[in-house]
Predicted model as a PDB file, atoms N, CA, C, CB and O in Angstrom, pLDDT in the B-factor column:
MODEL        1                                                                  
ATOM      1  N   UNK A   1     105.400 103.161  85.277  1.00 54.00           N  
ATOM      2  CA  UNK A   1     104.742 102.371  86.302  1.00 54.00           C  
ATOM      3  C   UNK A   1     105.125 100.912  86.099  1.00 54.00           C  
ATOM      4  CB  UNK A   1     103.196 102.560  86.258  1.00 54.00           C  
ATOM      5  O   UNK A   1     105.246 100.426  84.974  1.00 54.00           O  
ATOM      6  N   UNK A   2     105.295 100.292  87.121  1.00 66.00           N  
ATOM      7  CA  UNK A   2     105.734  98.595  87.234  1.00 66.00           C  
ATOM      8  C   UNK A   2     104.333  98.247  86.780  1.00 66.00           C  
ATOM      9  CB  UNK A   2     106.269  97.796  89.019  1.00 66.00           C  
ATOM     10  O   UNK A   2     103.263  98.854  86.830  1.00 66.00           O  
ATOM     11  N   UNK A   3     104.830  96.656  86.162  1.00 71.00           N  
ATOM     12  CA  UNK A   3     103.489  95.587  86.205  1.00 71.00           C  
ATOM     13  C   UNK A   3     104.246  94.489  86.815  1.00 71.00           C  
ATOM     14  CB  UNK A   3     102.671  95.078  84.569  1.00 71.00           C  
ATOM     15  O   UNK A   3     105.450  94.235  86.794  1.00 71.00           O  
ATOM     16  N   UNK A   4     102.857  93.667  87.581  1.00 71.00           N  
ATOM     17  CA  UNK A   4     103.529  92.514  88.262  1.00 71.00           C  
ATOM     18  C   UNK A   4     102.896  91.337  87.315  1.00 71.00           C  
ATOM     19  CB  UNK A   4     103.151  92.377  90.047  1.00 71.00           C  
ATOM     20  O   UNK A   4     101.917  91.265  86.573  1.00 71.00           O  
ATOM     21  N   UNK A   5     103.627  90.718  87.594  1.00 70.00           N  
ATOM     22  CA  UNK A   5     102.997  89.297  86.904  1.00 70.00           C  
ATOM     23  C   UNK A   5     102.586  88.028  88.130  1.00 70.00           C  
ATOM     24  CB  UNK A   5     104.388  88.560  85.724  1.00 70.00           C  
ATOM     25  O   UNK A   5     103.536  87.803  88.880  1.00 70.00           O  
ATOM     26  N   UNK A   6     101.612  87.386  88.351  1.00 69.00           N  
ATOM     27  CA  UNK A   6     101.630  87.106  89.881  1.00 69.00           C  
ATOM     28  C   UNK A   6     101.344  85.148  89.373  1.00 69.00           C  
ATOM     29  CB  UNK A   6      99.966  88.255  91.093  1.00 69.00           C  
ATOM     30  O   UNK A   6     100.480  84.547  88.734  1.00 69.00           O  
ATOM     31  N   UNK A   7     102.506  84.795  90.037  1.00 71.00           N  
ATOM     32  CA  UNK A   7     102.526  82.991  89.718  1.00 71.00           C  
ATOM     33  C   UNK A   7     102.138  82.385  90.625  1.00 71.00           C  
ATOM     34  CB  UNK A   7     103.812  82.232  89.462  1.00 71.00           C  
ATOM     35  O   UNK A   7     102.865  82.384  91.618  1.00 71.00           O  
ATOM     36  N   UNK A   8     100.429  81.374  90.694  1.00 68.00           N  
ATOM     37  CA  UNK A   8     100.520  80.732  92.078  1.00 68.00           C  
ATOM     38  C   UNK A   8     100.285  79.473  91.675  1.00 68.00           C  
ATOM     39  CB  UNK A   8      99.533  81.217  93.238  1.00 68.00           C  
ATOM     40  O   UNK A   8      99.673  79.233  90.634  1.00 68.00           O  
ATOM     41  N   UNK A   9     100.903  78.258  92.721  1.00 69.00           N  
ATOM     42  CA  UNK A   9     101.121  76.786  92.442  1.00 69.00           C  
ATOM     43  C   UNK A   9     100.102  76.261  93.884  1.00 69.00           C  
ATOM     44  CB  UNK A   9     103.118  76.251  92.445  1.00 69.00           C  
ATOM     45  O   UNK A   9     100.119  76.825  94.978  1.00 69.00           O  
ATOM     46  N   UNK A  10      99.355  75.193  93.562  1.00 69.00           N  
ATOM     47  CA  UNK A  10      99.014  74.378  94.695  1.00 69.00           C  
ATOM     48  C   UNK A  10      97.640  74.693  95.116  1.00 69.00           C  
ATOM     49  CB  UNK A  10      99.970  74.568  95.827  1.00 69.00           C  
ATOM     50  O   UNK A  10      97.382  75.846  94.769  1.00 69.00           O  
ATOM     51  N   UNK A  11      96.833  74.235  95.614  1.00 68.00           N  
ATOM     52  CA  UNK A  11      95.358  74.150  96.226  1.00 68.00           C  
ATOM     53  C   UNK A  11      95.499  75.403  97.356  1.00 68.00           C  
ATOM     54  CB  UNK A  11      94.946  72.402  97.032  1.00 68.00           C  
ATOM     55  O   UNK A  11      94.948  76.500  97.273  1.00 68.00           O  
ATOM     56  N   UNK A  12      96.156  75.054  98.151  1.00 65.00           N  
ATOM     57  CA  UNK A  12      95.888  76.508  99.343  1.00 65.00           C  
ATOM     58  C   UNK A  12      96.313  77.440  98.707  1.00 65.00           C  
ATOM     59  CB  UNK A  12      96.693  76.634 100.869  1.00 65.00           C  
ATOM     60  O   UNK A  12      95.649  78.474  98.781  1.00 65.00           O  
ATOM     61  N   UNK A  13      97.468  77.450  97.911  1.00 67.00           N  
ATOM     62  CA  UNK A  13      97.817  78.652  97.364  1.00 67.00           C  
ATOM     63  C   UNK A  13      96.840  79.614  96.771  1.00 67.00           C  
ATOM     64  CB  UNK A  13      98.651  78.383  96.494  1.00 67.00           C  
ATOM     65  O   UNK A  13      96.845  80.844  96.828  1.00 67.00           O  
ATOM     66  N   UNK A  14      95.697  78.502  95.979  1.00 69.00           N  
ATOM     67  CA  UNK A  14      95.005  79.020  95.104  1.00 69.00           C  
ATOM     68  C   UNK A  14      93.771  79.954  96.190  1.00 69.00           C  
ATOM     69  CB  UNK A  14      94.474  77.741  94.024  1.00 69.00           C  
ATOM     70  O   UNK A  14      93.141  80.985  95.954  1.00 69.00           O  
ATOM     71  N   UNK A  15      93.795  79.260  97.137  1.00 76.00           N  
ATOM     72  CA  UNK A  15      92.826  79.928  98.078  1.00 76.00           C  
ATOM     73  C   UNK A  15      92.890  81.038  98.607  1.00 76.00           C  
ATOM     74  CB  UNK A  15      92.643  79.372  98.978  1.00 76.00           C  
ATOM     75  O   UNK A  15      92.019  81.894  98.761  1.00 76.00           O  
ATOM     76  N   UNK A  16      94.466  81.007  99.027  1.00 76.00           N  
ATOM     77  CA  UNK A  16      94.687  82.481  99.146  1.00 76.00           C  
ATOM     78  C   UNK A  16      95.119  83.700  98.329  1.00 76.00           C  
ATOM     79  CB  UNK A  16      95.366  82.525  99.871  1.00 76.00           C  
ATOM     80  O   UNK A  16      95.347  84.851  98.700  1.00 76.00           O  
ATOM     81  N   UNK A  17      95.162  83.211  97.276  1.00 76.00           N  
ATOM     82  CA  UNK A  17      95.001  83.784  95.587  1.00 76.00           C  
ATOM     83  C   UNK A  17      94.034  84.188  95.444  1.00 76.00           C  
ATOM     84  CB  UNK A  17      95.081  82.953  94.421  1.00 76.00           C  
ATOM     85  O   UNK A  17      93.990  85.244  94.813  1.00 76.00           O  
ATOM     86  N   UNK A  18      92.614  83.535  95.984  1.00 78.00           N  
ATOM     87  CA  UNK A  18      91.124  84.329  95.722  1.00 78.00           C  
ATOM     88  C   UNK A  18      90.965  84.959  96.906  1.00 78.00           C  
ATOM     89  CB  UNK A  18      89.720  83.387  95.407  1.00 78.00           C  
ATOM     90  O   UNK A  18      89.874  85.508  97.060  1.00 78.00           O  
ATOM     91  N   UNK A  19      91.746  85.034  97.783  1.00 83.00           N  
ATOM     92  CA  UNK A  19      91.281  86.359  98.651  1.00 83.00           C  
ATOM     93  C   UNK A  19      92.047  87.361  98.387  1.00 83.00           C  
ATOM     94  CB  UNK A  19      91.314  86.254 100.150  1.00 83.00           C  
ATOM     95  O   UNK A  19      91.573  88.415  97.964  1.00 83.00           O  
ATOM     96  N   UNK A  20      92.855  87.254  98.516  1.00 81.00           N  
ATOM     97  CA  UNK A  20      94.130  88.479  97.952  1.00 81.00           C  
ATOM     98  C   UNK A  20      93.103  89.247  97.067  1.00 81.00           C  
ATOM     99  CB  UNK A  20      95.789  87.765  96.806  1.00 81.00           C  
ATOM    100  O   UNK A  20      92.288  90.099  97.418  1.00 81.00           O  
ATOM    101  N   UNK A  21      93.352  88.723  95.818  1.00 81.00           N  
ATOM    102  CA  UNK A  21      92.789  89.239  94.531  1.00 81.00           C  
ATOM    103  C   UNK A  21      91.648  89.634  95.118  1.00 81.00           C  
ATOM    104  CB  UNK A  21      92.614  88.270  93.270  1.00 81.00           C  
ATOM    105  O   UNK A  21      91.527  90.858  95.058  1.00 81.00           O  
ATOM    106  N   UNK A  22      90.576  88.972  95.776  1.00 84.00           N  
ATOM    107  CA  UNK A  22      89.243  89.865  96.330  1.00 84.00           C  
ATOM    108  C   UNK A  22      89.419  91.290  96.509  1.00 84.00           C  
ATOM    109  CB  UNK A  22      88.759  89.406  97.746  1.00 84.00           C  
ATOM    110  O   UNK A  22      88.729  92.161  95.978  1.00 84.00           O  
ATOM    111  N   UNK A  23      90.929  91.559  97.732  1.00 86.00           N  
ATOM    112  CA  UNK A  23      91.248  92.539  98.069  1.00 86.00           C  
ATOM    113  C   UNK A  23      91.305  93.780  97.156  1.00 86.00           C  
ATOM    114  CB  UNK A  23      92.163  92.244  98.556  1.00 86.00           C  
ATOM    115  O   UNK A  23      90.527  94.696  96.888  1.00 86.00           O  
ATOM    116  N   UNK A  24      92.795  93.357  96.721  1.00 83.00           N  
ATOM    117  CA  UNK A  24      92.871  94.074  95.468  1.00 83.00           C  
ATOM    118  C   UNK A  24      91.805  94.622  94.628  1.00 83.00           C  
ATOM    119  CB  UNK A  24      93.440  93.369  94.742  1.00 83.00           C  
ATOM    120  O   UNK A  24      91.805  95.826  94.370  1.00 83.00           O  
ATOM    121  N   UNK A  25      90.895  93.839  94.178  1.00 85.00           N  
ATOM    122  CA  UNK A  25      89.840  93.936  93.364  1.00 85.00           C  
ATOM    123  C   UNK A  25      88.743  95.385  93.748  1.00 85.00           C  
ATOM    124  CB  UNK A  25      89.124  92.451  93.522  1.00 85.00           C  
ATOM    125  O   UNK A  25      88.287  96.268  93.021  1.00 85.00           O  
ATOM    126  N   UNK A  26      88.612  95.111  95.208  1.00 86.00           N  
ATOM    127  CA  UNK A  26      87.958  95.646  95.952  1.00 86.00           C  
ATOM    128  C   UNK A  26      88.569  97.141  96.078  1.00 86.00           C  
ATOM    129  CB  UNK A  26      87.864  94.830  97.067  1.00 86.00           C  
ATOM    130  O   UNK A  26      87.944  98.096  95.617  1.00 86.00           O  
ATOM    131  N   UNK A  27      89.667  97.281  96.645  1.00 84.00           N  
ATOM    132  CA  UNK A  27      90.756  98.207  96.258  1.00 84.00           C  
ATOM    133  C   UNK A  27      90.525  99.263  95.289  1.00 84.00           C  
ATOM    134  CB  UNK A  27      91.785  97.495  95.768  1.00 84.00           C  
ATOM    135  O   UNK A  27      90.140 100.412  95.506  1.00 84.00           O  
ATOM    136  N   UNK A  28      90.897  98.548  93.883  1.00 85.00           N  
ATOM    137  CA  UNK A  28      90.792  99.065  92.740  1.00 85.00           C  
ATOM    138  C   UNK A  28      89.050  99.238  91.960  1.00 85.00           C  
ATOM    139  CB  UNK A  28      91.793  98.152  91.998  1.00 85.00           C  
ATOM    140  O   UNK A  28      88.759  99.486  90.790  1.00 85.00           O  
ATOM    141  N   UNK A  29      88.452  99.075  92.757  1.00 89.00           N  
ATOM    142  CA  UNK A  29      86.830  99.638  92.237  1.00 89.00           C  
ATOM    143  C   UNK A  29      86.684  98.312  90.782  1.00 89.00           C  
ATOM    144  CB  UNK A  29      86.867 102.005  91.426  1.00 89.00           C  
ATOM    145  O   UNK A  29      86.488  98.613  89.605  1.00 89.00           O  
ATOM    146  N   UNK A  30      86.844  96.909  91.316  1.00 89.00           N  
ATOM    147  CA  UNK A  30      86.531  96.314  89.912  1.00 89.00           C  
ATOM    148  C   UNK A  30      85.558  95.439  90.378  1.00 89.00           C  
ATOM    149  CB  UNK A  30      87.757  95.568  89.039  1.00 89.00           C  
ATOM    150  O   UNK A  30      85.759  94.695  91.338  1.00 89.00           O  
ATOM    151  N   UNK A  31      84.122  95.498  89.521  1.00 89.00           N  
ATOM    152  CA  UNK A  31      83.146  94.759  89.884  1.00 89.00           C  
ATOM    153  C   UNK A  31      83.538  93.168  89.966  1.00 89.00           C  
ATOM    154  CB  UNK A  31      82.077  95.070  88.973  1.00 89.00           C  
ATOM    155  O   UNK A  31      84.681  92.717  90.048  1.00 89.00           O  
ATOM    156  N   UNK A  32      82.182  92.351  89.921  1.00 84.00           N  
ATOM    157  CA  UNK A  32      82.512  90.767  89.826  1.00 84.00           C  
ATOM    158  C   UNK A  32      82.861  90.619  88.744  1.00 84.00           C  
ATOM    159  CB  UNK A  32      81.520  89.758  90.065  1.00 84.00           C  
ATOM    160  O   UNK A  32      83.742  89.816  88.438  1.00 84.00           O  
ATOM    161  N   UNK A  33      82.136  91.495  87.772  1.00 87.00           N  
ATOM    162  CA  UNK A  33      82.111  90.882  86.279  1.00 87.00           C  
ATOM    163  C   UNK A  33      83.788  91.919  85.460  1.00 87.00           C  
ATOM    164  CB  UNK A  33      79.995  91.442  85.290  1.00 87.00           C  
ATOM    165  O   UNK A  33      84.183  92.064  84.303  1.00 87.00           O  
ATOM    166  N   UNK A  34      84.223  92.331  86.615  1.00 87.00           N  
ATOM    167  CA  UNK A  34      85.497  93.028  85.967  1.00 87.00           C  
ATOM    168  C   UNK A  34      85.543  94.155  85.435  1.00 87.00           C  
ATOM    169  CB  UNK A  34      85.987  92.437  85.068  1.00 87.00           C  
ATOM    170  O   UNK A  34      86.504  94.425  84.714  1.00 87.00           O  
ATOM    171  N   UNK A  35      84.487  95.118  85.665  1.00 91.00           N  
ATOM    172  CA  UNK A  35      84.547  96.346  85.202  1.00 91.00           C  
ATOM    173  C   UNK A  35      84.715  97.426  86.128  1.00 91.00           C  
ATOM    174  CB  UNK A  35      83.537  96.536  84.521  1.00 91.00           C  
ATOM    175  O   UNK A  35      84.140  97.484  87.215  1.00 91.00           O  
ATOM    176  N   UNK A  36      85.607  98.383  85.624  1.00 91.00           N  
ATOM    177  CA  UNK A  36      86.105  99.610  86.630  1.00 91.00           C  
ATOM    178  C   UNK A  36      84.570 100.040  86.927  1.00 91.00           C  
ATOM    179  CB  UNK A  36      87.256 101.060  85.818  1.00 91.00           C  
ATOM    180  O   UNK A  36      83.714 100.017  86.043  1.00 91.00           O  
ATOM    181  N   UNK A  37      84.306 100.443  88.291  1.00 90.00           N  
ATOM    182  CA  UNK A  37      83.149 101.083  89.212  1.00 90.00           C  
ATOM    183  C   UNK A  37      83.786 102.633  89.676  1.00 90.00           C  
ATOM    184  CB  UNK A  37      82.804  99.953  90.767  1.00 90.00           C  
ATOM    185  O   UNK A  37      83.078 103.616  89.458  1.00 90.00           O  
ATOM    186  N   UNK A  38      84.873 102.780  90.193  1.00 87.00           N  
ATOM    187  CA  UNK A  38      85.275 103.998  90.158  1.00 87.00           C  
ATOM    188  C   UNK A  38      85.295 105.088  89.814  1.00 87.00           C  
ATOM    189  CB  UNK A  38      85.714 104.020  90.082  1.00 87.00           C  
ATOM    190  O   UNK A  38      84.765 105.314  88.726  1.00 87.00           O  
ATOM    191  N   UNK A  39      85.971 106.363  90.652  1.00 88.00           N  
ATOM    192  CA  UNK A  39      85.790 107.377  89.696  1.00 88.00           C  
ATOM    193  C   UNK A  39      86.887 108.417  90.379  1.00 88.00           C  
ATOM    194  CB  UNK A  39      84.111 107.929  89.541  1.00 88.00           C  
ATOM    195  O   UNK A  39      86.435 109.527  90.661  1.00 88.00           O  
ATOM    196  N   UNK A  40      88.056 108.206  90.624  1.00 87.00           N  
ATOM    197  CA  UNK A  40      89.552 108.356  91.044  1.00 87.00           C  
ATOM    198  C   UNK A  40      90.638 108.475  89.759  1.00 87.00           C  
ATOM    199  CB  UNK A  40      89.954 106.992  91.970  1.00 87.00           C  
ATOM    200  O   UNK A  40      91.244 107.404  89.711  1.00 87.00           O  
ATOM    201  N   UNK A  41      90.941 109.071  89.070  1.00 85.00           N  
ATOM    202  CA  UNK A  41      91.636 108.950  88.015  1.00 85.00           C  
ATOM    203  C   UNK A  41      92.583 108.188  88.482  1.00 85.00           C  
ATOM    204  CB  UNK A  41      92.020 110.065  87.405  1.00 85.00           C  
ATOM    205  O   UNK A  41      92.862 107.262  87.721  1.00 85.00           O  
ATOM    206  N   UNK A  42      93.498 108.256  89.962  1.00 85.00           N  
ATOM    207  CA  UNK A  42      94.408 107.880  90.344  1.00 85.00           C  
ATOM    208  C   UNK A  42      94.930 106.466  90.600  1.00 85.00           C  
ATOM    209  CB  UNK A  42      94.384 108.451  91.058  1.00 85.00           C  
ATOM    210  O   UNK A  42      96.019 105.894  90.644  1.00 85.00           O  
ATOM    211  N   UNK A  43      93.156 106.069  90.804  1.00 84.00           N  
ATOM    212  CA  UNK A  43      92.941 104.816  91.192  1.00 84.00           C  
ATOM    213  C   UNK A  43      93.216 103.716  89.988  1.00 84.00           C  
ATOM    214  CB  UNK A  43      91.542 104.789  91.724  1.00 84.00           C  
ATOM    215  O   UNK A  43      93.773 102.619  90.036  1.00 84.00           O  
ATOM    216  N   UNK A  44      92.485 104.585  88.661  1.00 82.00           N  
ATOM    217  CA  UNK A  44      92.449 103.919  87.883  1.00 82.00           C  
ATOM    218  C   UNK A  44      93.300 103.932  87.155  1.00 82.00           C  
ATOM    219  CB  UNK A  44      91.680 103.935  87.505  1.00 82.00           C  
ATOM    220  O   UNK A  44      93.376 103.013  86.339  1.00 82.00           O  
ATOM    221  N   UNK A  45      94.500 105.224  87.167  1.00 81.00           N  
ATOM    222  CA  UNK A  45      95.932 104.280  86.769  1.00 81.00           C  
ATOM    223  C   UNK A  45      96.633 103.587  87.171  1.00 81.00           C  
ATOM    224  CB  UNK A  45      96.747 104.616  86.519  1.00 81.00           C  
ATOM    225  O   UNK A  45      97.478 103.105  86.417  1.00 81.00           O  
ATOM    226  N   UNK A  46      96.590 103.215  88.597  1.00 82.00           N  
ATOM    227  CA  UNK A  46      97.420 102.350  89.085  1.00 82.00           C  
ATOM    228  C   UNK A  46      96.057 100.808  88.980  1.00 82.00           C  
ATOM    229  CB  UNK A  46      98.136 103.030  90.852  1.00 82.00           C  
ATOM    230  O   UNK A  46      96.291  99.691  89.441  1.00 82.00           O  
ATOM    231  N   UNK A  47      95.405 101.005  88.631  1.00 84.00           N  
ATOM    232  CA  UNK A  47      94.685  99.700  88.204  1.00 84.00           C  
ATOM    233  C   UNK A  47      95.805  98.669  87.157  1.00 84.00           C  
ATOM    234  CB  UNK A  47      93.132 100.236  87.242  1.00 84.00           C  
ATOM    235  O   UNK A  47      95.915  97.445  87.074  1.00 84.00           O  
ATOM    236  N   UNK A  48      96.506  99.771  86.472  1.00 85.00           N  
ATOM    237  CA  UNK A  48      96.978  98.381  84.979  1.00 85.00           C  
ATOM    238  C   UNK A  48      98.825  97.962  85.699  1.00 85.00           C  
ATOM    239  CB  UNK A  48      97.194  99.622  82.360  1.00 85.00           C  
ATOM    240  O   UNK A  48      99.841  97.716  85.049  1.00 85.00           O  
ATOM    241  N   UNK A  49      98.642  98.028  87.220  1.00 83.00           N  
ATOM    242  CA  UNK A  49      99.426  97.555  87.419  1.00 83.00           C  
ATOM    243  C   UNK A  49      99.457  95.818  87.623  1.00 83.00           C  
ATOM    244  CB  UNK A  49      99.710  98.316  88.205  1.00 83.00           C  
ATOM    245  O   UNK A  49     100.213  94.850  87.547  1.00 83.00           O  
ATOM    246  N   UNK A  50      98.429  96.103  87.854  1.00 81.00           N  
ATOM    247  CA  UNK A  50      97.432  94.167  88.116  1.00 81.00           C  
ATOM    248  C   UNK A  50      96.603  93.727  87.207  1.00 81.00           C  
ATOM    249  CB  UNK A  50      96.222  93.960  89.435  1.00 81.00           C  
ATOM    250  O   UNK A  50      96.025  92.640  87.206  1.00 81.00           O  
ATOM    251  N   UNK A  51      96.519  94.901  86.124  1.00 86.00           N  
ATOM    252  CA  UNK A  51      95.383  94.454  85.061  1.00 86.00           C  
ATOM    253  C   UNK A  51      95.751  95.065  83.927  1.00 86.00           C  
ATOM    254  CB  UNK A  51      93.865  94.848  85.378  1.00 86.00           C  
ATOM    255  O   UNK A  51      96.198  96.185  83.679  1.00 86.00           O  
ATOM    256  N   UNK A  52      95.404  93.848  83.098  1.00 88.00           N  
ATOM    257  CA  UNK A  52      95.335  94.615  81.260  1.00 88.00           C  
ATOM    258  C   UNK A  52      93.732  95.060  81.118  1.00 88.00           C  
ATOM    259  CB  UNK A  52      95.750  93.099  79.594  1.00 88.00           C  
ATOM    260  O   UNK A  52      92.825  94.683  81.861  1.00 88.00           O  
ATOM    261  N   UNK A  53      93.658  95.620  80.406  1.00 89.00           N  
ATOM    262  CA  UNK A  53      92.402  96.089  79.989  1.00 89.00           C  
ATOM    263  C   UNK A  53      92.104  95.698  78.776  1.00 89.00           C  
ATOM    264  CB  UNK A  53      92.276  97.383  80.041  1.00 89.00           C  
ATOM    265  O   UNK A  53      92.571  96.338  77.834  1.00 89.00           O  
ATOM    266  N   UNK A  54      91.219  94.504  78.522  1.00 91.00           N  
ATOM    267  CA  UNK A  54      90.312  93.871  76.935  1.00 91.00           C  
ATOM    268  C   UNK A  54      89.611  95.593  76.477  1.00 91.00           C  
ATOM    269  CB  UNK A  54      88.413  92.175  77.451  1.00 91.00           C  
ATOM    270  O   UNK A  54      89.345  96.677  76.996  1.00 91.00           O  
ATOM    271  N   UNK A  55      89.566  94.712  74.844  1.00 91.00           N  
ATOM    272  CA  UNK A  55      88.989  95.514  73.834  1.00 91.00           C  
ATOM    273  C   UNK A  55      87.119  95.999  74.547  1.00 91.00           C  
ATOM    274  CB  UNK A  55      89.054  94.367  72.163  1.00 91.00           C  
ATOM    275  O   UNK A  55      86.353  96.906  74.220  1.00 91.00           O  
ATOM    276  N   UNK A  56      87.006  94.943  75.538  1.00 91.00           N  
ATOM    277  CA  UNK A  56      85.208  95.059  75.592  1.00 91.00           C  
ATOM    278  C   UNK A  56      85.253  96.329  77.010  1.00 91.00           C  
ATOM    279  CB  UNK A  56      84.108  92.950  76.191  1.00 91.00           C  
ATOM    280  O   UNK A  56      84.293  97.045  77.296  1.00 91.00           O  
ATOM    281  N   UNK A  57      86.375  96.341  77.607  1.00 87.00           N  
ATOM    282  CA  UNK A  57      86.332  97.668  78.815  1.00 87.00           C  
ATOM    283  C   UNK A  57      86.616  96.959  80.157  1.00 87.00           C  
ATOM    284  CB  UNK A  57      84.619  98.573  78.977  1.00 87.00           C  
ATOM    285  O   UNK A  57      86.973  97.484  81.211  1.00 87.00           O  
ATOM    286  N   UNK A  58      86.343  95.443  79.855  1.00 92.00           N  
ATOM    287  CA  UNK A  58      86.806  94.438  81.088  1.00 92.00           C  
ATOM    288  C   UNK A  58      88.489  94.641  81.382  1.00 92.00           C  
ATOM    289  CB  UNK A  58      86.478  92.627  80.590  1.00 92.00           C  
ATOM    290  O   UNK A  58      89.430  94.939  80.646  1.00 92.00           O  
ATOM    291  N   UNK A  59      88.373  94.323  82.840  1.00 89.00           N  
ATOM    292  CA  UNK A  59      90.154  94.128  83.348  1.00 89.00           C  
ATOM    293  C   UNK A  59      90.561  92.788  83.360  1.00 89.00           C  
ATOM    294  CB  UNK A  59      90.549  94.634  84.975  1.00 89.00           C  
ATOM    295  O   UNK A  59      89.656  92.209  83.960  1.00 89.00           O  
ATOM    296  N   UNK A  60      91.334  92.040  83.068  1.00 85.00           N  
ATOM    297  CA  UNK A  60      91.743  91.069  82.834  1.00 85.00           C  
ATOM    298  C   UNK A  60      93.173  90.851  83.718  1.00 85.00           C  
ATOM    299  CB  UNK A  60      91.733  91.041  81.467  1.00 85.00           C  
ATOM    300  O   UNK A  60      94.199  91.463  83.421  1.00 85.00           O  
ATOM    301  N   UNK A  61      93.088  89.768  84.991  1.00 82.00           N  
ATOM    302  CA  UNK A  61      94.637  89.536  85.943  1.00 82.00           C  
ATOM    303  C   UNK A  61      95.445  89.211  84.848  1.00 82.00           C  
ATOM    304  CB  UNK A  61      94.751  88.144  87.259  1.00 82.00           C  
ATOM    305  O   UNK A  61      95.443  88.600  83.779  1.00 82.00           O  
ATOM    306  N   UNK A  62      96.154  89.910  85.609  1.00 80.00           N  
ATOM    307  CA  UNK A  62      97.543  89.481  85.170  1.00 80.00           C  
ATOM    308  C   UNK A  62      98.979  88.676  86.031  1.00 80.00           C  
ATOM    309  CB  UNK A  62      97.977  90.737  84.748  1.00 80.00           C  
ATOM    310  O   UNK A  62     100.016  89.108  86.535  1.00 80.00           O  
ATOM    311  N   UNK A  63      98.182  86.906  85.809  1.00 75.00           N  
ATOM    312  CA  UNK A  63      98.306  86.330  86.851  1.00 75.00           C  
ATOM    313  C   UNK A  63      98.489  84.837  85.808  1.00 75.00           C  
ATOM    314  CB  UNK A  63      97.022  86.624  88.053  1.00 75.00           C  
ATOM    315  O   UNK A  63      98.216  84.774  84.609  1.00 75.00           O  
ATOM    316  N   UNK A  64      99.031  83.713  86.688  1.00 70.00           N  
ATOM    317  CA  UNK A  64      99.332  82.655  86.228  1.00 70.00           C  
ATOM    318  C   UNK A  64      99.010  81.342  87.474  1.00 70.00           C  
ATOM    319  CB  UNK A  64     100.796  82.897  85.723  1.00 70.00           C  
ATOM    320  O   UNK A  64      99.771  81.150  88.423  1.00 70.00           O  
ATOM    321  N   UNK A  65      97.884  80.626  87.253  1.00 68.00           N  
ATOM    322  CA  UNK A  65      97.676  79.790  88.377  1.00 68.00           C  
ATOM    323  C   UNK A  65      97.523  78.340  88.146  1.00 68.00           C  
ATOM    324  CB  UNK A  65      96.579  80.228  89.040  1.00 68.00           C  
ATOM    325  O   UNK A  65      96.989  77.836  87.158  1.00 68.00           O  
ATOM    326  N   UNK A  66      98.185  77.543  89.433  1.00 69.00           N  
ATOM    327  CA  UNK A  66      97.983  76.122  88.530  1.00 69.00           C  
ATOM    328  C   UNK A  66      97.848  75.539  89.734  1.00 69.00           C  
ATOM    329  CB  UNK A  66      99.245  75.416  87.409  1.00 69.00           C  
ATOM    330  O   UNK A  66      97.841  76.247  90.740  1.00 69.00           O  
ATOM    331  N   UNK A  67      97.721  74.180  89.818  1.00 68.00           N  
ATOM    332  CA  UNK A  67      97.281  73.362  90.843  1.00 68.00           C  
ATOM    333  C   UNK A  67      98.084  71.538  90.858  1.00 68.00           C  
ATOM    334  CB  UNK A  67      95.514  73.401  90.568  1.00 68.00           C  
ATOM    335  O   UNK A  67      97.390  70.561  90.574  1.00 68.00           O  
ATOM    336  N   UNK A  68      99.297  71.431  91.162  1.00 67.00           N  
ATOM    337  CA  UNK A  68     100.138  70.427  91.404  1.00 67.00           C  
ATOM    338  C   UNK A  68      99.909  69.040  91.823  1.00 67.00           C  
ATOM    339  CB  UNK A  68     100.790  70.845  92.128  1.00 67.00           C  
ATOM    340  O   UNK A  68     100.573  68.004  91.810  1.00 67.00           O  
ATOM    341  N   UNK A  69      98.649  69.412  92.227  1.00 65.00           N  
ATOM    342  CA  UNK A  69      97.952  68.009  92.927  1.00 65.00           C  
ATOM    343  C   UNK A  69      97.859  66.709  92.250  1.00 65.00           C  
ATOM    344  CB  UNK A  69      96.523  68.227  93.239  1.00 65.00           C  
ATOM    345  O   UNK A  69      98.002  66.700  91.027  1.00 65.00           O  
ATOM    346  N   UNK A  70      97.602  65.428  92.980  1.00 62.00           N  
ATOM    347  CA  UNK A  70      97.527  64.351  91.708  1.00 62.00           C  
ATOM    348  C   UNK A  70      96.162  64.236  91.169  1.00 62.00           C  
ATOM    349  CB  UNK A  70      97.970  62.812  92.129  1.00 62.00           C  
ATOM    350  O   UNK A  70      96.001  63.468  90.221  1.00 62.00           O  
ATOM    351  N   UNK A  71      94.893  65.059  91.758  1.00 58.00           N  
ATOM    352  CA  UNK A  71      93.825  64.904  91.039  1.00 58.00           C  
ATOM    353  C   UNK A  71      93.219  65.540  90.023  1.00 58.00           C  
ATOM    354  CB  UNK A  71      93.189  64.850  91.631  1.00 58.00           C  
ATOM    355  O   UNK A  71      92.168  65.098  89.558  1.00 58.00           O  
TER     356      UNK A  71                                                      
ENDMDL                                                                          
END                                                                             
């Protein structure tokens, strides 16, 4: 299975970085606080295509975001 690594630069970018990811999130059965809700085996292997999984059971992006601005 692929993993993506997902790079976003800039203020709007970042905005549409938190909806996306909403999507996704939503998608893949992952609460606010990051824990699989599901119950799809299928679902939840293609979860670690967007996520590592911590020692505590949380999903963790697998993502890189920054913000270019001068403030």
């Amino acid at each position: 299975m692929r993993e993506i690594l997902h790079i976003q630069g800039g203020q709007c970018d970042n905005q549409i970085r938190a909806k996306f990811w909403g999507v996704v999130r939503a998608k893949r059965s992952i609460d606010p606080i990051r824990r699989y809700q599901g119950d799809l085996d299928l679902q939840l292997e293609r979860i670690y295509v967007y996520y590592d999984e911590a020692s505590c059971g949380r999903f963790i992006l697998r993502a890189l975001l920054m913000d270019h601005g001068p403030d």
